[in-house]
C-alpha positions in Angstrom: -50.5 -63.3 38.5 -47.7 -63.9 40.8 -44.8 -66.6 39.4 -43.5 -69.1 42.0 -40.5 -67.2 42.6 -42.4 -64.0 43.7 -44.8 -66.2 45.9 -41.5 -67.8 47.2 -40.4 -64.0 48.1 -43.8 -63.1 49.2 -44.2 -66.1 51.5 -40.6 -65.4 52.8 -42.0 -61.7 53.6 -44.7 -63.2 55.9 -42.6 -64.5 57.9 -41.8 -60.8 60.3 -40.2 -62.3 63.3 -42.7 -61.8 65.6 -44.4 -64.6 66.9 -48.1 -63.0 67.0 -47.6 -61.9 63.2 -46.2 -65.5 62.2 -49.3 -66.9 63.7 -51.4 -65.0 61.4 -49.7 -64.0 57.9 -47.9 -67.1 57.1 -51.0 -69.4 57.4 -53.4 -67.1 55.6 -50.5 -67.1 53.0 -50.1 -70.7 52.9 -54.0 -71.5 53.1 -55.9 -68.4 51.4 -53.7 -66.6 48.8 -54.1 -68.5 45.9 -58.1 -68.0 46.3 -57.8 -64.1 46.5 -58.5 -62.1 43.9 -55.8 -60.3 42.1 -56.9 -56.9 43.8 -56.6 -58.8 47.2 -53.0 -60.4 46.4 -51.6 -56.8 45.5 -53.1 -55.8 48.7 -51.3 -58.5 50.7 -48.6 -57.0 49.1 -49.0 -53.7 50.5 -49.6 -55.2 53.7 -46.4 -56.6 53.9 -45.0 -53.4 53.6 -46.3 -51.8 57.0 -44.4 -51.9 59.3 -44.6 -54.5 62.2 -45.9 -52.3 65.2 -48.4 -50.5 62.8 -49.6 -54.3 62.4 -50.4 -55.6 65.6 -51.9 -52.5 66.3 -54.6 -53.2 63.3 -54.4 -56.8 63.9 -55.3 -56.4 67.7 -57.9 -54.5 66.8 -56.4 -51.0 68.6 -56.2 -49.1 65.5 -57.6 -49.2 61.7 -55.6 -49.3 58.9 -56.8 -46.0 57.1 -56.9 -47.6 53.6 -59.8 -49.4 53.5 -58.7 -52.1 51.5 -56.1 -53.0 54.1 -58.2 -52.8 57.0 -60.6 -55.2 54.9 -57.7 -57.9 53.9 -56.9 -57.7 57.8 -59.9 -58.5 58.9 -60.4 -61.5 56.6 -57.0 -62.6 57.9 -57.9 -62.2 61.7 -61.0 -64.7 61.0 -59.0 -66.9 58.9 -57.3 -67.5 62.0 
């Protein structure tokens, strides 16, 4: 379980500067996170640690994340949106 501070930070972390990543992490942050399961927040987590062009590639649908996981949180966020 995440305190308020940490979903303060984490929240924070969505926010990567790019306008097409914006749109879609800080939304499905806002909307969804409380709902995941705790395997699924720690995997957010993660997410937010790739970096930015590695995202839009899987988030454009280019490129899979390898991990699994990820490439299954990403898709739940791209039909969030």
């Amino acid at each position: 379980m995440f305190s308020k501070a940490e979903k303060g930070r984490l929240r924070w972390r969505s926010r990567r500067g790019m306008l097409e990543l914006d749109l879609l992490l800080v939304p499905f942050f806002d909307e969804r996170f409380e709902g995941l399961t705790i395997e699924q927040q720690q995997n957010f987590v993660t997410l937010l640690e790739q970096d930015d062009p590695d995202l839009i590639e899987w988030f454009a649908r280019r490129e899979r994340a390898q991990d699994e996981s990820l490439q299954a949180l990403v898709e739940m966020i791209l039909d969030h949106a």
